[in-house]
Structures are given as structure tokens and as C-alpha cells.
PQR file of N, CA, C, O and H, with PARSE charges and radii, in Angstrom:
ATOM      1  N   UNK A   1     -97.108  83.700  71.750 -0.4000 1.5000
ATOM      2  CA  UNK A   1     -98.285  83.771  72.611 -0.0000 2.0000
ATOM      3  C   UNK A   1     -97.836  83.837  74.065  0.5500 1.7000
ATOM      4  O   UNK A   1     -96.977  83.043  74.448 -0.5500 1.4000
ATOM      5  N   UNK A   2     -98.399  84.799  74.964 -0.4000 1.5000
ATOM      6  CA  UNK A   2     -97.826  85.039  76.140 -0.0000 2.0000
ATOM      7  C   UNK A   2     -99.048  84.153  77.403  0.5500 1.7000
ATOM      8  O   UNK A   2    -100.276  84.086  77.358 -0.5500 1.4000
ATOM      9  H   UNK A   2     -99.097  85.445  74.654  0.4000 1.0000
ATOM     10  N   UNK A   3     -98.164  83.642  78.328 -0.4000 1.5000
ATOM     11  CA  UNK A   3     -99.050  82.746  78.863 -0.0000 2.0000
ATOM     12  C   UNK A   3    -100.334  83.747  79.789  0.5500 1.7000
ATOM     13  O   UNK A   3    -101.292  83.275  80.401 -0.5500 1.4000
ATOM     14  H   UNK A   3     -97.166  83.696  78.365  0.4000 1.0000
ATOM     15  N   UNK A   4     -99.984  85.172  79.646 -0.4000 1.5000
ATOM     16  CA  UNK A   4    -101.244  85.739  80.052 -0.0000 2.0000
ATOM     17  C   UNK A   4    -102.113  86.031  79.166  0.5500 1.7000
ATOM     18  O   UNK A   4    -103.080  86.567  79.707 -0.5500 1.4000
ATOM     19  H   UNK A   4     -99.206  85.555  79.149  0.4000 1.0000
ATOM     20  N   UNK A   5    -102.209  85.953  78.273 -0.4000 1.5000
ATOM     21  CA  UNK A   5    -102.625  86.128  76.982 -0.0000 2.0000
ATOM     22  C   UNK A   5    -104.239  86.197  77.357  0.5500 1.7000
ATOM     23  O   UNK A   5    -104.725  87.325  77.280 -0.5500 1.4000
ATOM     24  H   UNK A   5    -101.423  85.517  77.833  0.4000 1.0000
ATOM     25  N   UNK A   6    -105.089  85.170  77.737 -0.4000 1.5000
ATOM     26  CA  UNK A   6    -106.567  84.967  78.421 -0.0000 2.0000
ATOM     27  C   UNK A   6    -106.692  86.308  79.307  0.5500 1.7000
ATOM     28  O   UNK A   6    -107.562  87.088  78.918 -0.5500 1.4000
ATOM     29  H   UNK A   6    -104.694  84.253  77.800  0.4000 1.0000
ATOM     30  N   UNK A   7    -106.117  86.603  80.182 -0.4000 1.5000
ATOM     31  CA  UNK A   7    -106.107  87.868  81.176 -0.0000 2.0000
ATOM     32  C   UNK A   7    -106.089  88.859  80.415  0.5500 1.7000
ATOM     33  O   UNK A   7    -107.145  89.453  80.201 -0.5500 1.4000
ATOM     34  H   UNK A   7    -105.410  85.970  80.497  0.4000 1.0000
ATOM     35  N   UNK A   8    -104.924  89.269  79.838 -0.4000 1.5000
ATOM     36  CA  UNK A   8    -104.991  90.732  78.421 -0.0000 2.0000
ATOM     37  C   UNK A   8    -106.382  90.616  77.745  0.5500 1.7000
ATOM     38  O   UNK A   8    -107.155  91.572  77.797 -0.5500 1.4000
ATOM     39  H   UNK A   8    -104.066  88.786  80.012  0.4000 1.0000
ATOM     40  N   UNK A   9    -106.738  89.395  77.075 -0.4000 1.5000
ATOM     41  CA  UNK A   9    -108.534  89.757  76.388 -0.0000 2.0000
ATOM     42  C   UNK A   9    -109.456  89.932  77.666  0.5500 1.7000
ATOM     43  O   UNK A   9    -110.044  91.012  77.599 -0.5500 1.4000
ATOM     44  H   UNK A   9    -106.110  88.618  77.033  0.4000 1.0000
ATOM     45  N   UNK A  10    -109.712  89.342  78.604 -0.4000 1.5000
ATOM     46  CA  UNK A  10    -110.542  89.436  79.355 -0.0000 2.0000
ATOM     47  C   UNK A  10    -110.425  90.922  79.792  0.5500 1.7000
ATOM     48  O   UNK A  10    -111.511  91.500  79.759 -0.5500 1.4000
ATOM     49  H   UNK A  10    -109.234  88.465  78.658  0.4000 1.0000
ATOM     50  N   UNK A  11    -109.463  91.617  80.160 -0.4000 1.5000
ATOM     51  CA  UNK A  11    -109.139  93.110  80.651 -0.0000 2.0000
ATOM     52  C   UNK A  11    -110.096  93.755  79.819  0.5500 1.7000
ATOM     53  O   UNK A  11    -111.196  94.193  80.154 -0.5500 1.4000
ATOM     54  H   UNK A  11    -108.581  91.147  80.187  0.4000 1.0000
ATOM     55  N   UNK A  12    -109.372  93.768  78.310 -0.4000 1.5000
ATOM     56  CA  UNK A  12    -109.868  94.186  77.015 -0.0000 2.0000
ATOM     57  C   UNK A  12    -110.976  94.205  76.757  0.5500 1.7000
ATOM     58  O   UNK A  12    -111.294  95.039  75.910 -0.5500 1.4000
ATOM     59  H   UNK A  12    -108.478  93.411  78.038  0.4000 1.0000
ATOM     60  N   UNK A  13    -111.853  93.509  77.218 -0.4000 1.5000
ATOM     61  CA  UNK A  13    -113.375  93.090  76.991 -0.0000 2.0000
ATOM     62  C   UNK A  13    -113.861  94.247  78.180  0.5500 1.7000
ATOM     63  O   UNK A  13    -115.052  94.555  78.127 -0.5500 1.4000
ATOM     64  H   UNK A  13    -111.595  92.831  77.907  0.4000 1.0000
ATOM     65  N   UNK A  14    -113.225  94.748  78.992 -0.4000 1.5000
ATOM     66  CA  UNK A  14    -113.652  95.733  80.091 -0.0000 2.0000
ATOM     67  C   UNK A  14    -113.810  96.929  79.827  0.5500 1.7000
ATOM     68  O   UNK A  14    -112.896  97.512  79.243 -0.5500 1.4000
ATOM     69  H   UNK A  14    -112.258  94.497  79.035  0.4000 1.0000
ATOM     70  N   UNK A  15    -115.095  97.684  80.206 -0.4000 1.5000
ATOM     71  CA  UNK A  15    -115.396  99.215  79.538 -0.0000 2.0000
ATOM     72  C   UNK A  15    -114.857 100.114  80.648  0.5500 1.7000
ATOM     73  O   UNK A  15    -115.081 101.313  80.482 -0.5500 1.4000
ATOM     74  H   UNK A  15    -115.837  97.211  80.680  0.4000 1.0000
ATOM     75  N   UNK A  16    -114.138  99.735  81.835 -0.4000 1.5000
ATOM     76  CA  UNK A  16    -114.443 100.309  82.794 -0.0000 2.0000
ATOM     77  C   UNK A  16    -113.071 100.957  82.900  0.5500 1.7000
ATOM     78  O   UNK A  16    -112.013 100.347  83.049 -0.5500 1.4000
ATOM     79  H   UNK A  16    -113.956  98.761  81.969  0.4000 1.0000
ATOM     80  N   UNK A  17    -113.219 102.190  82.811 -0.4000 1.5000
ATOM     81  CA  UNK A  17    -111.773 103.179  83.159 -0.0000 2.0000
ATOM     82  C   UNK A  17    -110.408 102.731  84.056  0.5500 1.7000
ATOM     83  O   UNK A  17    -109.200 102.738  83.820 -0.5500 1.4000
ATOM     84  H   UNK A  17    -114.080 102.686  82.690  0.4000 1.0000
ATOM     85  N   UNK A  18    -111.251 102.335  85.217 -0.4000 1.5000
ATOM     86  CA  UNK A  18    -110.166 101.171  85.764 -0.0000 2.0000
ATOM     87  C   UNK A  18    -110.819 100.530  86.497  0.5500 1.7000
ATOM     88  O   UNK A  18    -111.958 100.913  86.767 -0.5500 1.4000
ATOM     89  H   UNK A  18    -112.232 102.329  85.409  0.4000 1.0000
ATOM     90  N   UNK A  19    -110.301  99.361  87.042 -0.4000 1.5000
ATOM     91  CA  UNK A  19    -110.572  98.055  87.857 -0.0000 2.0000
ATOM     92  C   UNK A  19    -109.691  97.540  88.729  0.5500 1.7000
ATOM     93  O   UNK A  19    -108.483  97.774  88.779 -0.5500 1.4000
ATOM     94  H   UNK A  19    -109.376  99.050  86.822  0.4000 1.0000
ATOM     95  N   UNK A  20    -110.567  96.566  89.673 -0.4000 1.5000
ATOM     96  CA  UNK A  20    -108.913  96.129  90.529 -0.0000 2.0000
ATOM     97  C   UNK A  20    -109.739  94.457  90.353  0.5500 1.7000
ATOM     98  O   UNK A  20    -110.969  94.401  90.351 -0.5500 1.4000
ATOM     99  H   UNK A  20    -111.548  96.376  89.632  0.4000 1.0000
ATOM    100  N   UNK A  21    -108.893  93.204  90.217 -0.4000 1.5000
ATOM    101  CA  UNK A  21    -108.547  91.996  90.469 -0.0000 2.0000
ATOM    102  C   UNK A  21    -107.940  91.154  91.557  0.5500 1.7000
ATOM    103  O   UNK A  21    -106.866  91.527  92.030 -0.5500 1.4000
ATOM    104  H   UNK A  21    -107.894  93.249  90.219  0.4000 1.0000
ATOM    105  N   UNK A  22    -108.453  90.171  91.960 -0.4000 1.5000
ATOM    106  CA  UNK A  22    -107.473  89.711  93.127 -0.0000 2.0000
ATOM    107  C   UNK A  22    -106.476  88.376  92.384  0.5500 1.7000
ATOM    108  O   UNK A  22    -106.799  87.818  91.335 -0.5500 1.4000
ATOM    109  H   UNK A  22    -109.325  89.868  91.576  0.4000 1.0000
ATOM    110  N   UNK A  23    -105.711  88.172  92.881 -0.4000 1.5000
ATOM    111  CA  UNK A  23    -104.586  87.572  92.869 -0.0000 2.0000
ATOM    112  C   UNK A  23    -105.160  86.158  92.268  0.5500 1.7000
ATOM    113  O   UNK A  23    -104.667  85.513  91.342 -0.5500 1.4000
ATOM    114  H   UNK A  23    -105.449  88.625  93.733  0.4000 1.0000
ATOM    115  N   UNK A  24    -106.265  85.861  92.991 -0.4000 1.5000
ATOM    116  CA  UNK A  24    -107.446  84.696  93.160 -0.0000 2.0000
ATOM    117  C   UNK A  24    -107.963  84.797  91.496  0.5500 1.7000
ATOM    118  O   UNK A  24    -107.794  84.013  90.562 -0.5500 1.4000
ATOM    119  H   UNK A  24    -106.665  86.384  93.743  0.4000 1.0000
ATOM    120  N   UNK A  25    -108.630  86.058  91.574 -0.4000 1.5000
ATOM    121  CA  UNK A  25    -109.271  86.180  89.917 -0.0000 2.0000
ATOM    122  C   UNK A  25    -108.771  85.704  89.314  0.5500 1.7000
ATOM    123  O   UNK A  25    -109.184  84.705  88.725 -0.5500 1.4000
ATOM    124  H   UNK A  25    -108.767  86.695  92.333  0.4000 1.0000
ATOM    125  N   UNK A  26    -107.358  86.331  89.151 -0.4000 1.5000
ATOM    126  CA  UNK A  26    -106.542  86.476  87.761 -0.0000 2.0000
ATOM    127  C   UNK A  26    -106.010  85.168  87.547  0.5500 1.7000
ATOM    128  O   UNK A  26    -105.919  84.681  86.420 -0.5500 1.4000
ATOM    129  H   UNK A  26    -107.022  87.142  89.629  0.4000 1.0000
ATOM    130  N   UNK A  27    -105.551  84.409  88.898 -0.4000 1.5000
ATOM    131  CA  UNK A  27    -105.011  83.004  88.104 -0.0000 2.0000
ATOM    132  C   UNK A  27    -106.762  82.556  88.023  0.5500 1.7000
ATOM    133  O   UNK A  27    -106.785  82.054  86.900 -0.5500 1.4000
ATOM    134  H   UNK A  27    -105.624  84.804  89.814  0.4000 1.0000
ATOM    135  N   UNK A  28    -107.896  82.475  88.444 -0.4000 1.5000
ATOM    136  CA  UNK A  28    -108.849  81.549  87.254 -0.0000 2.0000
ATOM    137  C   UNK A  28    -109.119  82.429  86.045  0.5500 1.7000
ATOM    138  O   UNK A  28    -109.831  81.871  85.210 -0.5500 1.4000
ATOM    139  H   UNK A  28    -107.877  82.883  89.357  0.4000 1.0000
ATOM    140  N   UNK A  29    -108.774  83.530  85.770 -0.4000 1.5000
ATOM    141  CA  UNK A  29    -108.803  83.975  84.381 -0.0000 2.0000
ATOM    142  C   UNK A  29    -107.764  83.416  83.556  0.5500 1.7000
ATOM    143  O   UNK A  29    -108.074  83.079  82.414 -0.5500 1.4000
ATOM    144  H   UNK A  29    -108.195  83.983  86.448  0.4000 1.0000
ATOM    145  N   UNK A  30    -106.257  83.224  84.061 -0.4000 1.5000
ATOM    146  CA  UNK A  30    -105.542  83.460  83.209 -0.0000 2.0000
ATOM    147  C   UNK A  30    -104.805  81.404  83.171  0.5500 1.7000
ATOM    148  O   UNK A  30    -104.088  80.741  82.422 -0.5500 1.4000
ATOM    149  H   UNK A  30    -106.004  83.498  84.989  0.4000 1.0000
ATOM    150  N   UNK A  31    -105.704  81.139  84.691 -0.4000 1.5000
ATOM    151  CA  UNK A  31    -105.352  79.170  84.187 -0.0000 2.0000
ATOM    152  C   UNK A  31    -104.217  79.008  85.159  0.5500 1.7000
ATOM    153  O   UNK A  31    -104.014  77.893  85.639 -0.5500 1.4000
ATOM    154  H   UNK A  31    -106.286  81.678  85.299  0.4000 1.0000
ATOM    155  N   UNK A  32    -103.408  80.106  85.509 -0.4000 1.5000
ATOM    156  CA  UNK A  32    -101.782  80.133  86.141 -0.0000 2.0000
ATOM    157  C   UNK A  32    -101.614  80.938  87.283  0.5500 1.7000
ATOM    158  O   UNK A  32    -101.945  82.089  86.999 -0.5500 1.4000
ATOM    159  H   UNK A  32    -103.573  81.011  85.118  0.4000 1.0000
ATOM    160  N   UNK A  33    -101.304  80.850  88.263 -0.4000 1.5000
ATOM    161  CA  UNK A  33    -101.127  82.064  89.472 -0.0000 2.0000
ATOM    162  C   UNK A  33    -100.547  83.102  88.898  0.5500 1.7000
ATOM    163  O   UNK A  33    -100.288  83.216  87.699 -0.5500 1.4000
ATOM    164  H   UNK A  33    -101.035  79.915  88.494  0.4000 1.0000
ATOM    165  N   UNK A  34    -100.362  83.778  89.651 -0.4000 1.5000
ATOM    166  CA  UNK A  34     -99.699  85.265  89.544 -0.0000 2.0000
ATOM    167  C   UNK A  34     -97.963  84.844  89.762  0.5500 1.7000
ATOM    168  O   UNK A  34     -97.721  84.187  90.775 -0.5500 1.4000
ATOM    169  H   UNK A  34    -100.573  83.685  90.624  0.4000 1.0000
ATOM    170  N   UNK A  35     -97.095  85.107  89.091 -0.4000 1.5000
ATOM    171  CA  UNK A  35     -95.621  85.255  89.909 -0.0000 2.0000
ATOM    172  C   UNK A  35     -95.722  86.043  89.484  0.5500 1.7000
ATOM    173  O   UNK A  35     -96.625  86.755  89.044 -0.5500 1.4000
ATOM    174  H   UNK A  35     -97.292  85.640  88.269  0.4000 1.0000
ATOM    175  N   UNK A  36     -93.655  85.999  89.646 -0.4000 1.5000
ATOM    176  CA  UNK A  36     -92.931  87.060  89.710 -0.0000 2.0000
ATOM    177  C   UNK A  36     -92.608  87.745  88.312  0.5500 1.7000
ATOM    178  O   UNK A  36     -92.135  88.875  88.190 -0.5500 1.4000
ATOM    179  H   UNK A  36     -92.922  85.420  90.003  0.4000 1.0000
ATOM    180  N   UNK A  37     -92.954  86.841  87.232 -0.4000 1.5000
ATOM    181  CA  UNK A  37     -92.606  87.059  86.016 -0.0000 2.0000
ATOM    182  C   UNK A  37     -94.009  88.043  85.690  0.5500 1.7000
ATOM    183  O   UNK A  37     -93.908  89.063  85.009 -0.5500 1.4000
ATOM    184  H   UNK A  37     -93.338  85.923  87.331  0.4000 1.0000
ATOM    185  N   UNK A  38     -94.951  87.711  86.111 -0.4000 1.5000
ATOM    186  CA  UNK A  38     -95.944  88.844  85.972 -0.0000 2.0000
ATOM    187  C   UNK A  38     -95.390  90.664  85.500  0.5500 1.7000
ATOM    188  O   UNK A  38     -95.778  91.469  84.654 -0.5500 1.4000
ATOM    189  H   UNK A  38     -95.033  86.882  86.664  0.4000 1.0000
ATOM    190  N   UNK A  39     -94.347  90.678  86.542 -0.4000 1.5000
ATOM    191  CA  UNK A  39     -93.660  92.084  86.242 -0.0000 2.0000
ATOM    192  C   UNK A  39     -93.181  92.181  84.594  0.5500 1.7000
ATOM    193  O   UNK A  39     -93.442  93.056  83.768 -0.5500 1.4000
ATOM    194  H   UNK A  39     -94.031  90.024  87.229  0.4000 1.0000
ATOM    195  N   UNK A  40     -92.361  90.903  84.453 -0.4000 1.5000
ATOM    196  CA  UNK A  40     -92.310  91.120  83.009 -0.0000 2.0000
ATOM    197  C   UNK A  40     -93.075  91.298  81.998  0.5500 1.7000
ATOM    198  O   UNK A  40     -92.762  91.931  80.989 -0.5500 1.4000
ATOM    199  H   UNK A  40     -92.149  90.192  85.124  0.4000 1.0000
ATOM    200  N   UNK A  41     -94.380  90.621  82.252 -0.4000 1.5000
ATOM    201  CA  UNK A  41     -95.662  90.506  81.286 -0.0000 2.0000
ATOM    202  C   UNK A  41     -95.926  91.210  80.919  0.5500 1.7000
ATOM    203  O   UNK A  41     -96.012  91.454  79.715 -0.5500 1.4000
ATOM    204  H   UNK A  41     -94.635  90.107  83.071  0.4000 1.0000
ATOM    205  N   UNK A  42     -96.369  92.355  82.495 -0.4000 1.5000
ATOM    206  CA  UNK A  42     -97.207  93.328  82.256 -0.0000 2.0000
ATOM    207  C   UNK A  42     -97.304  94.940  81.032  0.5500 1.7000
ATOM    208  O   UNK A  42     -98.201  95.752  80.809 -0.5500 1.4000
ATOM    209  H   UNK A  42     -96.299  92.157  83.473  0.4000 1.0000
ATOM    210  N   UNK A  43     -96.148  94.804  80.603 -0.4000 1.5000
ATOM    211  CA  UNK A  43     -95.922  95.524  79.497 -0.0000 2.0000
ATOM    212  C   UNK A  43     -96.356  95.367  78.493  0.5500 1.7000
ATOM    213  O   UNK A  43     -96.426  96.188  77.578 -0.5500 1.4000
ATOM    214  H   UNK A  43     -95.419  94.144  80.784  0.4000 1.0000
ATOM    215  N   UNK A  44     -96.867  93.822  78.524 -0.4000 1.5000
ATOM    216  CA  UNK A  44     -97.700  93.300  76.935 -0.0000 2.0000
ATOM    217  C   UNK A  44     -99.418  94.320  76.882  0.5500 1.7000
ATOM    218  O   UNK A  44     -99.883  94.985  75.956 -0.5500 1.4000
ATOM    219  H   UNK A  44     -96.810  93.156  79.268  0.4000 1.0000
ATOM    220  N   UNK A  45     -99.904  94.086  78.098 -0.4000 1.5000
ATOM    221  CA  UNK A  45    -101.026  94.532  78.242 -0.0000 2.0000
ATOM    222  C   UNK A  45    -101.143  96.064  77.812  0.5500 1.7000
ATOM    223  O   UNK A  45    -102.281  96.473  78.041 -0.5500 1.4000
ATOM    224  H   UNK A  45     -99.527  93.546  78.851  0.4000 1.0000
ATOM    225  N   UNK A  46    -100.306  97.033  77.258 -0.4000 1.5000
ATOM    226  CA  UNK A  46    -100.110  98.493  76.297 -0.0000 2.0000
ATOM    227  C   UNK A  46    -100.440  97.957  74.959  0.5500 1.7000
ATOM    228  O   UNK A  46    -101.132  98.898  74.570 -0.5500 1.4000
ATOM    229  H   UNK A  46     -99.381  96.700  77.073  0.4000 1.0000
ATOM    230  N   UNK A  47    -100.438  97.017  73.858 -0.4000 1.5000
ATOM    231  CA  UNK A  47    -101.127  96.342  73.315 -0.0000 2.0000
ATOM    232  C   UNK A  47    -102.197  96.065  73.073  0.5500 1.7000
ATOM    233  O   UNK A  47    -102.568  95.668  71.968 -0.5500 1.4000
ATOM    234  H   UNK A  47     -99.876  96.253  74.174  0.4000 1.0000
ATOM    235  N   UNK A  48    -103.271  96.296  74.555 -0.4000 1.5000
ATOM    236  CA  UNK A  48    -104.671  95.894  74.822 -0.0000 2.0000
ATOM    237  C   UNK A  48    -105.411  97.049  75.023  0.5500 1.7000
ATOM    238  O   UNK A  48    -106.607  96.885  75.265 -0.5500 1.4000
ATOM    239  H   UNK A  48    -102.970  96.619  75.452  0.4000 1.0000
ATOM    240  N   UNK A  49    -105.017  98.073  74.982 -0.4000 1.5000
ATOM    241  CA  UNK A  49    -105.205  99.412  75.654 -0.0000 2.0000
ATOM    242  C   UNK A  49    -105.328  99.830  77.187  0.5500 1.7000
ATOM    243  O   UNK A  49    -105.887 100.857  77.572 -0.5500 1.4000
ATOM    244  H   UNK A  49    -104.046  98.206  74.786  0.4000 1.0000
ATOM    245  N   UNK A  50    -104.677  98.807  78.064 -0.4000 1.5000
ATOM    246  CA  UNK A  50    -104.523  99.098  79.198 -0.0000 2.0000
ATOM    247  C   UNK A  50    -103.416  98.729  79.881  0.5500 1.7000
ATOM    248  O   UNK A  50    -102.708  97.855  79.382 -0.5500 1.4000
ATOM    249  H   UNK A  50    -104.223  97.972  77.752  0.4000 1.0000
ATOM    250  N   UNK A  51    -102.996  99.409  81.343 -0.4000 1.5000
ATOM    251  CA  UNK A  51    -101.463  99.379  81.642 -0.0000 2.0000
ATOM    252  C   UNK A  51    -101.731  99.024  83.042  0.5500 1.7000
ATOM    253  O   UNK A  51    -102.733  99.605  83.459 -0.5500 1.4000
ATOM    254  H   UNK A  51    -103.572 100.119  81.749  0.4000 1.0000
ATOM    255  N   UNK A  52    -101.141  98.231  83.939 -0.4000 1.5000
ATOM    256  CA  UNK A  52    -100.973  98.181  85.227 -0.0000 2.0000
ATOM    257  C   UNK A  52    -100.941  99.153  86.334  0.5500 1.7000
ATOM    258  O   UNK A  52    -100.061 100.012  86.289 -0.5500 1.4000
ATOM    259  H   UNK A  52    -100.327  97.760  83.601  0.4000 1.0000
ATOM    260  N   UNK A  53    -101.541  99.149  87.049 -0.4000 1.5000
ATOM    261  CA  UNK A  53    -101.538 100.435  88.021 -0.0000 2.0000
ATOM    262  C   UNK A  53    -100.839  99.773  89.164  0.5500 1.7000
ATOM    263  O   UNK A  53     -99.870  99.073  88.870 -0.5500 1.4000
ATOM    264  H   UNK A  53    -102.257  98.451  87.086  0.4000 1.0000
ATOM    265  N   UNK A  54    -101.221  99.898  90.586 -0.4000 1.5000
ATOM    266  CA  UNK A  54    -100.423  99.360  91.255 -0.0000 2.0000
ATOM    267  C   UNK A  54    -101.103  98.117  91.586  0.5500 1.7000
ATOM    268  O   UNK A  54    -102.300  97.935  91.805 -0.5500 1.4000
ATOM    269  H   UNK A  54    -102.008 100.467  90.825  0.4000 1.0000
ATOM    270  N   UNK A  55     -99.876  97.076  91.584 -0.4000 1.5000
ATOM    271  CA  UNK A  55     -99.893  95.753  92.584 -0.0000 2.0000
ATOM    272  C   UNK A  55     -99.205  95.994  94.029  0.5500 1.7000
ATOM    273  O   UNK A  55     -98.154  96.444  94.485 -0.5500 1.4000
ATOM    274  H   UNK A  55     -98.903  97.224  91.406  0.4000 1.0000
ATOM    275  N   UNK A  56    -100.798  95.252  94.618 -0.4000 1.5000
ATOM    276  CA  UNK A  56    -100.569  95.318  96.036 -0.0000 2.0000
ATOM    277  C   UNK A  56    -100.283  93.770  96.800  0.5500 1.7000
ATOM    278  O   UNK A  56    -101.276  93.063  96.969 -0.5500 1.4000
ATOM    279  H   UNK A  56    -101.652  94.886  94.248  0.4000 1.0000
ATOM    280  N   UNK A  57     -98.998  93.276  97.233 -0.4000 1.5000
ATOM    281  CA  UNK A  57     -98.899  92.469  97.707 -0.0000 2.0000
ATOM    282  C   UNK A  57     -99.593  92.197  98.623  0.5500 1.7000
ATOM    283  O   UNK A  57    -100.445  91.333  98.410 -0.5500 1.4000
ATOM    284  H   UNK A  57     -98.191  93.850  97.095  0.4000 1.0000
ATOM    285  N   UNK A  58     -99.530  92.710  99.777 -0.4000 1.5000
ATOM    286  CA  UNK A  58    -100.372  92.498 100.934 -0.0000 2.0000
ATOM    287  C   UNK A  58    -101.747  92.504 100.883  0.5500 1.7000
ATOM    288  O   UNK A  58    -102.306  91.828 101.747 -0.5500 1.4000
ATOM    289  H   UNK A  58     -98.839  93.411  99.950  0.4000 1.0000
ATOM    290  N   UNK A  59    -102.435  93.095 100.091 -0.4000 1.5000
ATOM    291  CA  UNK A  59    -104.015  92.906  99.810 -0.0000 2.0000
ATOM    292  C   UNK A  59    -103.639  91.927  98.366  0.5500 1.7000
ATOM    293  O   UNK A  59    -104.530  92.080  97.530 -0.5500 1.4000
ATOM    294  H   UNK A  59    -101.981  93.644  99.390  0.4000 1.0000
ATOM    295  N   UNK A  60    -103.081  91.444  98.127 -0.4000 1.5000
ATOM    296  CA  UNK A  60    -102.967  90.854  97.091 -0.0000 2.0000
ATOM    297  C   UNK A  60    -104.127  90.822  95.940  0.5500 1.7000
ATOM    298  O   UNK A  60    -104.916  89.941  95.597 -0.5500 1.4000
ATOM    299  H   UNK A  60    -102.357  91.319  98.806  0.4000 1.0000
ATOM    300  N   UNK A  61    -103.857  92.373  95.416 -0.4000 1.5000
ATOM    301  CA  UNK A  61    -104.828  92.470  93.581 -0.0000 2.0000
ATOM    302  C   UNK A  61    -104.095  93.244  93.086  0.5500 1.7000
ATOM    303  O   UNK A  61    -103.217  93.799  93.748 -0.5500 1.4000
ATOM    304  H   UNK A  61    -103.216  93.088  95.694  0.4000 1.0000
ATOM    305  N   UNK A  62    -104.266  93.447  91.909 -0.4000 1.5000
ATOM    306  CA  UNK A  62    -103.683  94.474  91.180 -0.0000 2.0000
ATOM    307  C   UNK A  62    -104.529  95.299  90.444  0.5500 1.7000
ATOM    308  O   UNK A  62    -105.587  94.764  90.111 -0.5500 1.4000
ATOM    309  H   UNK A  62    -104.979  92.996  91.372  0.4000 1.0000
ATOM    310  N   UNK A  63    -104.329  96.653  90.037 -0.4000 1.5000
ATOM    311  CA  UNK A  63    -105.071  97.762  89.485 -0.0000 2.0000
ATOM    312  C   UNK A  63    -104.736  97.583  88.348  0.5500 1.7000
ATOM    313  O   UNK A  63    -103.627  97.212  87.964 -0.5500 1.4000
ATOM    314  H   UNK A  63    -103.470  97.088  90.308  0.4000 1.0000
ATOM    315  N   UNK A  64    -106.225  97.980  87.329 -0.4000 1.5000
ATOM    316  CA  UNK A  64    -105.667  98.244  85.381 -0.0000 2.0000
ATOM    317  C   UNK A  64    -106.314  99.149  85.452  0.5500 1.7000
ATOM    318  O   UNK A  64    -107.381  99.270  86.053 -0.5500 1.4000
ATOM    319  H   UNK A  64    -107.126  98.281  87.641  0.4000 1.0000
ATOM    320  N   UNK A  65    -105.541 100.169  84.628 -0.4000 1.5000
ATOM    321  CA  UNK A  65    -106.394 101.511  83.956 -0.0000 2.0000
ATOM    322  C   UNK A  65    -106.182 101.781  82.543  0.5500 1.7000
ATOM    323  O   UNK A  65    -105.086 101.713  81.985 -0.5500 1.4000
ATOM    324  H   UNK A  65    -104.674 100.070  84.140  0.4000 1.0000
ATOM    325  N   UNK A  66    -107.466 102.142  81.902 -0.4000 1.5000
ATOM    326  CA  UNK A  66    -107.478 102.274  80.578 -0.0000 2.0000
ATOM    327  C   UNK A  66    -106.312 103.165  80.184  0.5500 1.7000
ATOM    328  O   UNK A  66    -105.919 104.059  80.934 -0.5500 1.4000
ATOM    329  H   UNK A  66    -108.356 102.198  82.355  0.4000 1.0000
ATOM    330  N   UNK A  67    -105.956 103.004  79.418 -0.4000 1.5000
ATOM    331  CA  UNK A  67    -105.228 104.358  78.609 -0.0000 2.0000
ATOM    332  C   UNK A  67    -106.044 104.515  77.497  0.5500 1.7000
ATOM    333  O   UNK A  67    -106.635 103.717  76.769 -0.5500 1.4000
ATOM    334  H   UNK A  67    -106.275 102.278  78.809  0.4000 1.0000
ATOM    335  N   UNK A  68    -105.897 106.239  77.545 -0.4000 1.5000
ATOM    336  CA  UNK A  68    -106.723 107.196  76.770 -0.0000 2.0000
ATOM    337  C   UNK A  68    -106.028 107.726  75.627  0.5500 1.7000
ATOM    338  O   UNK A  68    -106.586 108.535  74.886 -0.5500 1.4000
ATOM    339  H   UNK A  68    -105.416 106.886  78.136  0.4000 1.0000
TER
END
């Protein structure tokens, strides 16, 4: 079980082609801030039917887009 695991269903539950999240969201979605290990995670979420688009440090959110 991956500790983003809450964040991947919540994505999943999303109809929307793509979306953006803030930094803020995602740790009360996912219970945990965002690090650095995030980079590693994010590969789980191809699994869910969606993939990371870009993370923006300085505006701090990150983009998901469905895959088709």
C-alpha cells in the first residue's frame, strides 16, 4: 500500500480530462505533505488511469491528466 494511495482514488474518482491541485490539497487528501519522494510515487498513479503533468514548485500544485 503506497502512502499516496487516498490521493490516487480521489484523482480516480475525477471525470475531468485534467486538473490542477495545490500542494495544500493534496496533503489534506492524502493525510501527508507533498515531498520529494512524491517523484517516486508518481508512477503508481498509471494504475489509476492518470499520469502527472507538470509540478510547479513555485506556484506550488501539480497537474493530472487522464490518459486515454
Amino acid at each position: 500500500m503506497s502512502k499516496y494511495n487516498a490521493l490516487w482514488e480521489y484523482i480516480q474518482k475525477s471525470e475531468s480530462q485534467s486538473f490542477m491541485l495545490t500542494f495544500e490539497e493534496i496533503q489534506n487528501i492524502a493525510g501527508i505533505p507533498i515531498d520529494h519522494s512524491f517523484l517516486k510515487y508518481k508512477k503508481e498513479l498509471l494504475e489509476y488511469g492518470y499520469q502527472v503533468g507538470k509540478i510547479s514548485m513555485k506556484e506550488q500544485r501539480v497537474v493530472f491528466n487522464k490518459i486515454n
